[in-house]
N, C-alpha and C positions, 0 to 999 in steps of 0.2 A: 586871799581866799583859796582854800582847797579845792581843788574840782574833782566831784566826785562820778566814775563812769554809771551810766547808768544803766539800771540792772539789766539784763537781758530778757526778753519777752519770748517763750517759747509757742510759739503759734502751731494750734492743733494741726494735724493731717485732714482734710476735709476731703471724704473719698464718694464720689458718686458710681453709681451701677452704672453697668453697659450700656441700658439700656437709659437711662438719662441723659448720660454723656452723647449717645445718640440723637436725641430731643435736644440737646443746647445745640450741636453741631448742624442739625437738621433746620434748623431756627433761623441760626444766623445765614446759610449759604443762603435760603430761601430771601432773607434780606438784605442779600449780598445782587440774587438775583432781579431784586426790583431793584435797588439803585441802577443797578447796570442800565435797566430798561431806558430809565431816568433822565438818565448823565448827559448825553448825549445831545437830549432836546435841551434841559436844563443850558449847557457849556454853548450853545446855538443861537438862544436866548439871552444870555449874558454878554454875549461876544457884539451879537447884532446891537442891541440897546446901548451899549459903549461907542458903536460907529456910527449907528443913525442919528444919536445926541450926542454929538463929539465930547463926551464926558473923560475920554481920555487925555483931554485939554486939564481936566483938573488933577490930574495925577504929575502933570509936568511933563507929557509926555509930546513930541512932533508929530506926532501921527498913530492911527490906531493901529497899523502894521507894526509900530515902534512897541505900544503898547502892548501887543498882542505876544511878540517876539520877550518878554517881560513878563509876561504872564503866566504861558502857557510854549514853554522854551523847546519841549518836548514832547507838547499833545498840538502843535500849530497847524498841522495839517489835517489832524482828525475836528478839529476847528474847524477849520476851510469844507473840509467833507460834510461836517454837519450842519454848517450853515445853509451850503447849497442843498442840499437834500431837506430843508425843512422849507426855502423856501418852494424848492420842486412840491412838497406838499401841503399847499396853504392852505387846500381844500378841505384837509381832513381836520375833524374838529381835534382839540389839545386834550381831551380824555382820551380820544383816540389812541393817539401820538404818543402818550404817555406809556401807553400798554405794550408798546412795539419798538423790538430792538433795533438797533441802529444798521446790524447786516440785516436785516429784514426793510427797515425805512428804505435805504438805498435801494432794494431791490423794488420796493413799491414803487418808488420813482419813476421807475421806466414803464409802469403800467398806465395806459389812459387812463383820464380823471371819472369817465364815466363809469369805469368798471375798477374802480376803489371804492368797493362796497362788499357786501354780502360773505359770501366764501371766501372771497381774497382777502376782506381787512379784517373776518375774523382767523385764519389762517394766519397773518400778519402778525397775530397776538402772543399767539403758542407754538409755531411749529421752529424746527430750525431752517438756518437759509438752506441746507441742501434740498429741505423738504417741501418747504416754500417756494424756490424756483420751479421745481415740479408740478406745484400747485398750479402758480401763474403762468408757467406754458402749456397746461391744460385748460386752464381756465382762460387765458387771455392770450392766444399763440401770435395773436398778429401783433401783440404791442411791448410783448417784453423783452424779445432776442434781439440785441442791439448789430447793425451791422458793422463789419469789420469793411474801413476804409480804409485806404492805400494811400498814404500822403509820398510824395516824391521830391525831394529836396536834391539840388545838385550842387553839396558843398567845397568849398577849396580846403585842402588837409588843413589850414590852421581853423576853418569854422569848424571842421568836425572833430578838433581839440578840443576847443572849448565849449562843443556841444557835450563829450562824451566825460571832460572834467564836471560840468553841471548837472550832469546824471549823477557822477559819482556824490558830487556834495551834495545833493538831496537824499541818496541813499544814507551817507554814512551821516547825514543829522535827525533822519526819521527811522534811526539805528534799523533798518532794514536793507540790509547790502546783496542780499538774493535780487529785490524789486525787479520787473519786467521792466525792460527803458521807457517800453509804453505810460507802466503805472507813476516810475519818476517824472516822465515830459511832461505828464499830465496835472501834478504835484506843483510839480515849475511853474507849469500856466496859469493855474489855479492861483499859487502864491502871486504871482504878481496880478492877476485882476482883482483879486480880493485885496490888494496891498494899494490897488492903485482905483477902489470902486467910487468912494465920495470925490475924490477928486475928477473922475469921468462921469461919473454923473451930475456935476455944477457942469463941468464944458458944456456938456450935451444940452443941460438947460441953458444954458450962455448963447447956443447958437441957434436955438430955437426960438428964442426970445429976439434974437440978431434980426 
């Protein structure tokens, strides 16, 4: 049998005005910008519901850190960050929560529970975090500016090898290699409590039951 090519299809130009092209662009960022709002709680909610019903048992996986490393190979610590920061706000109801960006949630976190209301949580909703910090240190000066505390370690050169090697490998896997050592130590810690949370919280109940 012959095979014959099949004929070519010439597809019109379909040309829209400026100002169209404007309107579909204008469209989608605008939908670009509620996902974003979204994500965050969405990836929070997902992560938690896997580790509180060890459902990552069903995927074959050792552990929900195991899982998570699997999942989410490259957003693990914005994981970590959004977990703790939703539970920091369990207060606020999930229409809330939905409406408020994640550099914003963070920044709500440090604000007392009583005064996550009014000007703050609608401020919360539309301003940016530059504008929003502003906000919350007008509006709430005694509870948002977190103090700077002075930790004093007195290590021997090989612990501050492998102190300043685990800086580097959290920078160069959370592909941010500027990070403050502050922001990596804190990265580190984080990974490991959230890596190590159901299993500290059976001891905890183990010994309280003891």
């Amino acid at each position: 049998m012959n095979s014959q090519a099949l004929p070519e299809v010439e597809w019109p130009e379909i040309e829209i005005s400026r100002n169209d092209q404007f309107r579909l662009l204008d469209k989608r960022a605008r939908e670009i910008e509620s996902i974003y709002k979204v994500t965050w709680l969405e990836l929070a909610d997902i992560c938690m519901t896997i580790r509180d019903n060890e459902l990552w048992r069903e995927g074959g996986y050792h552990s929900w850190n195991s899982w998570l490393l699997s999942a989410c190979p490259t957003a693990r610590s914005t994981a970590y960050a959004a977990i703790n920061t939703l539970k920091q706000l369990s207060d606020i109801p999930p229409e809330d929560l939905r409406e408020i960006p994640p550099g914003n949630a963070h920044i709500l976190a440090g604000v007392p529970k009583k005064q996550r209301n009014g000007k703050i949580l609608k401020a919360a909703k539309s301003q940016t975090p530059q504008e929003f910090t502003a906000t919350v240190i007008h509006e709430a000066p005694a509870g948002h500016i977190e103090q700077k505390i002075c930790h004093k370690f007195r290590m021997t050169s090989s612990q501050s090898k492998i102190l300043a090697a685990a800086l580097d490998v959290w920078k160069m896997l959370n592909d941010d290699p500027n990070a403050p050592a502050e922001v990596a130590l804190e990265g580190i810690v984080s990974d490991y409590m959230m890596s190590h949370q159901t299993e500290y919280e059976k001891k905890h109940r183990d010994q309280k039951s003891a």
